[in-house]
N, C-alpha and C positions, 0 to 999 in steps of 0.2 A: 522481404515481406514485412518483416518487425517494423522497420524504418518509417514505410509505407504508411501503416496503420497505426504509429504512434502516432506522426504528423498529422496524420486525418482527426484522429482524437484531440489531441491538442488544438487543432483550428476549432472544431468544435465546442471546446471547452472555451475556447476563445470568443467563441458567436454569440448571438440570442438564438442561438438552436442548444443552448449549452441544455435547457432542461431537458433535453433526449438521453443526458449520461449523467449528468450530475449526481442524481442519487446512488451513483454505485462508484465513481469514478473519480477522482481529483488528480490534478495534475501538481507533480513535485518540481520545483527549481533548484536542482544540483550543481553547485559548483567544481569543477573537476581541480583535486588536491596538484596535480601536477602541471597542468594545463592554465588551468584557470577558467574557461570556459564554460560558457553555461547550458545545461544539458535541460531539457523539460522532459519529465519518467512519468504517463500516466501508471494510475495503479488505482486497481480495487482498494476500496476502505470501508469501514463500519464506525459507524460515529458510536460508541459507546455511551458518553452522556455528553451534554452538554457541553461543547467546546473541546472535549476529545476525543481523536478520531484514533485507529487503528490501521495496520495495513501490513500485510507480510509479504515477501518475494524470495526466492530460493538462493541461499547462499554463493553459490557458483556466479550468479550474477556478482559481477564485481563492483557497478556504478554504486551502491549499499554502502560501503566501502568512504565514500566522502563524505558520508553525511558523520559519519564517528568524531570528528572529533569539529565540528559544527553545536552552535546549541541551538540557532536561530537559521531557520531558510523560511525562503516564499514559496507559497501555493497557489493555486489554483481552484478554488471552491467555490462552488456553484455559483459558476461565473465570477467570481471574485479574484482580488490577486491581496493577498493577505501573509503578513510574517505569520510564523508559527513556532512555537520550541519543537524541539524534534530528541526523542532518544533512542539508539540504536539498544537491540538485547539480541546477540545472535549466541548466547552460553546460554542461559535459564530456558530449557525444553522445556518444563512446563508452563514456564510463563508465556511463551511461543504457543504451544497448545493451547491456552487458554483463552490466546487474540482468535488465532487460525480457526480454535473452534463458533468460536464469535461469529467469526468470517464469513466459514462455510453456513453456517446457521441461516446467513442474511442473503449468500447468493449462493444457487449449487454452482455457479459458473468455476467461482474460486475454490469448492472442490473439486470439480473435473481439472482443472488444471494443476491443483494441491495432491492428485490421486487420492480422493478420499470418497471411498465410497458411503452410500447411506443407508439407514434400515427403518422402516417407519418417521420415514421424513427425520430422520438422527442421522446426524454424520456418525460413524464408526469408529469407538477410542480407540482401537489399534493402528487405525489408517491415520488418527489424528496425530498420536505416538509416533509416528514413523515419518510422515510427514515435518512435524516439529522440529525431528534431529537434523531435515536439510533446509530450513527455512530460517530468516532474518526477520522479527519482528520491527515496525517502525512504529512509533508510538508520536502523535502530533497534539501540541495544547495550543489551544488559542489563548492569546493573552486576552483577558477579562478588562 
């Protein structure tokens, strides 16, 4: 079903229909360390300010995994195909809570799927705390 629905996304991102997802959505171009192949990972992001963006995904995913020792990959932004630097943080929980709470702030989608629940439109510090300990921050800048 994953499959399915990344490819859909991805075409999308791909189209002049891209403004249907763009604003939550960017597609990453991963190159696979042993393989070599290249993988397209859409994912939720929050642009933070200006030229950079945010985005977290649960540890256990392994494809996260390639982008470590990368400095520079291509993306997918709002209909764009653009390099970006990219730095992985999957030790510093709080700095992980800090993207994640970002996240859930800008879409509850990424806390329903983060488990984080919310209270007065607030995501939840214990959920955000717990959360954290199983998530991979990706952190992307656009060169200026």
């Amino acid at each position: 079903m994953w499959a399915v629905l990344n490819f859909l996304v991805v075409s999308i991102s791909r189209s002049l229909f891209h403004p249907l997802i763009s604003r939550s959505v960017l597609v990453l171009g991963v190159k696979g360390r042993k393989t070599g192949k290249k993988y397209y990972i859409p994912v939720s992001y929050f642009e933070c300010s200006e030229g950079r963006i945010v985005c977290v995904t649960d540890r256990p995913n392994l494809w996260w995994r390639n982008l470590v020792s990368v400095k520079e990959i291509e993306i997918l932004f709002r209909g764009k195909l653009i390099n970006v630097f990219v730095k992985i943080e999957s030790e510093n929980n709080d700095l992980i809570k800090a993207h994640l709470s970002s996240l859930c702030e800008h879409s509850r989608v990424d806390g329903f799927f983060a488990k984080v629940r919310y209270k007065q439109g607030k995501p939840l510090e214990e959920d955000l705390r717990s959360a954290a300990s199983r998530m991979t921050a990706i952190e992307l800048n656009i060169p200026t």
